[in-house]
N, C-alpha and C positions, 0 to 999 in steps of 0.2 A: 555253469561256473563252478569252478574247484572248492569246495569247501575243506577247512582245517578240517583231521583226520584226529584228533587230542582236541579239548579244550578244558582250561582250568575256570573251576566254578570256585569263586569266593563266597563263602556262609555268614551273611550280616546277621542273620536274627539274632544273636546274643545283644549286638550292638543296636546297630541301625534298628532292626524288628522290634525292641522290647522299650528302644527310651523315651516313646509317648504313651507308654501303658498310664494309665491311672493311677490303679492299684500295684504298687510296691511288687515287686517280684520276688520273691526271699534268695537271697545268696543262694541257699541250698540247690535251687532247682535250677536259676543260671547254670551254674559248677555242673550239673550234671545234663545240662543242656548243650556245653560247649563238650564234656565228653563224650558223647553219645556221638553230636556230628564228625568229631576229629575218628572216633572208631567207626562210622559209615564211609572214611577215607578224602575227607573232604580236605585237601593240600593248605588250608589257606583258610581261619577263621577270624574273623571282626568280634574279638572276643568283648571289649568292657572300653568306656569310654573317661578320660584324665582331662573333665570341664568340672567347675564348680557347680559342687551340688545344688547351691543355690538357683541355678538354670534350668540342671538336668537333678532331677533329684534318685530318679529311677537309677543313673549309673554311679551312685554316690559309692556304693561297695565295690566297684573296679578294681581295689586294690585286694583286696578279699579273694575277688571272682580268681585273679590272674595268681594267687597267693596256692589255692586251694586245685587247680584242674591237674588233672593228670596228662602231664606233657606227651604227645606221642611225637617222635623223632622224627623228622623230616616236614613237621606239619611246622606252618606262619602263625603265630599268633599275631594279630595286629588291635592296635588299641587308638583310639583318636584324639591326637594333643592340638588343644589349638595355640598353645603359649610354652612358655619355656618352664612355667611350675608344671604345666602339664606332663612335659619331658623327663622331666627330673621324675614326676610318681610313675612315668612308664619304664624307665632306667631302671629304678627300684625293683618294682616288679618285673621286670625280666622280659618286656613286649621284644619278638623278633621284628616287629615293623610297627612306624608309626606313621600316622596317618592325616595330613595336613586338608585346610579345606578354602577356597575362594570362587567369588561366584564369576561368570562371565557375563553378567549380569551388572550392571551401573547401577539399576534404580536398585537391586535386590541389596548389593552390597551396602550402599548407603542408608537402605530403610534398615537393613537389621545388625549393622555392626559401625554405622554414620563414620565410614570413611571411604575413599577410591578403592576400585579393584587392585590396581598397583600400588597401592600404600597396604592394604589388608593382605596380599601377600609378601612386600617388604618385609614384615612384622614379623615372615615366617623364616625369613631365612637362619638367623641366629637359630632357630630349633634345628631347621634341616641341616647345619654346620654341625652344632651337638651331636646328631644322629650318626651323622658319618663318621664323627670321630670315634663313637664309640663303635662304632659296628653296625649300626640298625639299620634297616631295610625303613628306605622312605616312598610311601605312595602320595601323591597329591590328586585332588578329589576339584573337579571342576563341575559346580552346583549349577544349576539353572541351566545348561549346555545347550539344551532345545528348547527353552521358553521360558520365561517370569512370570510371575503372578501379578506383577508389577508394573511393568514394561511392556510384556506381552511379546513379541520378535525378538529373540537374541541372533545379532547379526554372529555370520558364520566367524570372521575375521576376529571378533571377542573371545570367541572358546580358542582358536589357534594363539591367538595375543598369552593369555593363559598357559597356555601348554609349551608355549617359547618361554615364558619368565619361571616356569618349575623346570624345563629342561637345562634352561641357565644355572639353575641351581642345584644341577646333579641328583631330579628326582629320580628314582628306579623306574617307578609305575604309575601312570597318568590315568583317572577314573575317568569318562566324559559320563553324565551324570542328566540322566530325564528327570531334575527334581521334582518336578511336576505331573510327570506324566503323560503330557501335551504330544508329546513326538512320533512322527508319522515313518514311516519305514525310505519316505521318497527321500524327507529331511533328515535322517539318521544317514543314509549312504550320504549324503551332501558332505555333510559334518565330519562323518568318519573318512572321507576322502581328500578330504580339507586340513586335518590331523594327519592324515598320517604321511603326506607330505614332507612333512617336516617333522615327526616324530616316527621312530619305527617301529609297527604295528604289534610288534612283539610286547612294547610298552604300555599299552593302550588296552584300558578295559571298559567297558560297557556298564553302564547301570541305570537299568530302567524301572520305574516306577509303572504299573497298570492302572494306572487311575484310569485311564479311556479304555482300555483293553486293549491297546496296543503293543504289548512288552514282548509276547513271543515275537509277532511279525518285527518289530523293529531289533530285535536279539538276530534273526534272521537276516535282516538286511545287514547289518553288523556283520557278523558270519561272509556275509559275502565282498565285507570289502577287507576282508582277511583278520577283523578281530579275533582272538580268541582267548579271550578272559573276560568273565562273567559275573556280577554278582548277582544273589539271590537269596532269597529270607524263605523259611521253610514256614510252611501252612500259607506261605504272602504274610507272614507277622509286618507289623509296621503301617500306620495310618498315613496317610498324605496329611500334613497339617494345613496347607492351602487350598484345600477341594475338601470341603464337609461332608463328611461319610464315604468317601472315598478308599479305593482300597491303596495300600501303598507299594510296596517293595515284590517284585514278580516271585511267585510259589515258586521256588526251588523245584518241586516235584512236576509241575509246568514242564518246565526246563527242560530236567533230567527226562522226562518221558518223548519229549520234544528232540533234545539230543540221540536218545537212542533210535529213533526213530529216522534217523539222518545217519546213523551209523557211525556218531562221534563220540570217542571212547571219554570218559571224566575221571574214572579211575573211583569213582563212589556209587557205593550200593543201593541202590532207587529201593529197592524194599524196608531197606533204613529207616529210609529218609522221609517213608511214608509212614513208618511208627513213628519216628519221630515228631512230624505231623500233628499226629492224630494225638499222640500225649501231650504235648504242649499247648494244644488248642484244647483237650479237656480240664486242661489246669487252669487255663483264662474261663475256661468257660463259655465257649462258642464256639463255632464251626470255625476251622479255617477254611481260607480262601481258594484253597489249589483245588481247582478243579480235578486235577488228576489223582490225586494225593486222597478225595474223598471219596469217586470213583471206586479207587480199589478198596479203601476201606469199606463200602458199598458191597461189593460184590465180593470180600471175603464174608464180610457178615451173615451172606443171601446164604 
């Protein structure tokens, strides 16, 4: 089977990776955490997220982060609004893309924001009209896609229901989204076959969670039903909050060594990306997760 020849990898750890940390992350190191990936060439960053800090208190400086990085030309910042004050502080700061979120998920929707999938993205549209007017690049993010923590089966026909109500609404780029991690490579081609029927493949990205250790193999099965947009957190930053000790967001350097290995170009430097790694996990304080990523740190050290 033909595999894409390019594929665009999107860099969450600023966002996704960092907003269950504990300990406070200082502005400083964000700003120089989103420089560093945008200079290893990564097209496309998840830089700071525009929810109440009262929620999320770790992305309470978003406005800071996005205020302070040193733009490189042609690269995405993207920022994640779920409301219309969220809009307004991404405007401000200058987000090239914002980023909406609903689950395919009934019970997930209701236990964590107590209304319908279809009324929880209703809410979104007045944002994504905003966006368009002004120019911004809209991605919508489809949570739970392969499983709940709740529910447990998310029927296939919920993640397409989803993906038809953001394409009604003139999203750009649709996430289908393993929040969980749960997702198996057989049920990923289901899913992404079921998608892109009626969305075209081009629009459709991937993000998978390793909580089971599934995230390459199911990246792969992706790949093969012509996805090619990626996300990935570097070191695997990012916990799965519904699986205890759990690892969350798949190593970007996973990936990249996985892609080369396949012979698909990203356009980003995997030796970067493995410093990059390795400092951000000495500034938490722990090992990160990529296996490959510690590998070469491993054997430069030998």
């Amino acid at each position: 089977m033909a595999l894409p020849s390019r594929v665009k990898i999107v860099e969450v750890s600023p966002r996704d990776g960092l907003q269950n940390e504990k300990e406070f992350v200082p502005t400083d190191i964000k700003v120089e955490l989103i420089n560093r990936l945008t200079a290893a060439g990564f097209p496309n960053v998840e830089a700071a997220s525009f929810v109440s800090p009262k929620w999320v208190p770790q992305m309470a400086d978003g406005a800071d982060v996005m205020a302070r990085i040193e733009r490189r030309p042609g690269t995405i910042y993207s920022v994640l609004t779920p409301n219309m004050k969220g809009f307004e502080g991404a405007l401000a700061a200058g987000a090239d893309e914002i980023v909406i979120f609903g689950a395919a998920s009934e019970a997930f929707s209701q236990k964590n924001i107590n209304c319908s999938i279809a009324e929880s993205i209703a809410r979104f549209e007045p944002v994504v009209q905003a966006a368009r007017e002004a120019g911004i690049r809209v991605r919508g993010s489809i949570s739970c896609a392969l499983g709940c923590p709740y529910q447990g089966e998310v029927p296939v026909e919920s993640v397409v229901d989803v993906a038809q109500r953001y394409l009604a609404m003139q999203v750009d780029e649709i996430d289908v989204a393993d929040t969980i991690g749960v997702g198996t490579p057989k049920r990923v081609r289901e899913v992404m076959a079921a998608v892109t029927r009626v969305v075209d493949p081009a629009r459709i990205s991937g993000h998978f969670h390793d909580t089971y250790g599934q995230a390459l193999a199911n990246i792969l099965a992706a790949l093969e039903t012509d996805i090619s947009i990626f996300h990935t957190s570097v070191a695997g930053l990012g916990g799965c909050p519904y699986a205890k000790g759990a690892t969350g967001n798949v190593a970007t350097e996973d990936v990249l060594y996985m892609l080369r290995g396949l012979d698909i170009d990203t356009g980003v430097d995997f030796d970067a990306v493995v410093d990059i790694g390795q400092w951000m996990s000495a500034h938490l304080n722990r090992k990160g997760s990529s296996r490959a990523g510690n590998a070469i740190a491993a054997k430069r050290a030998a």
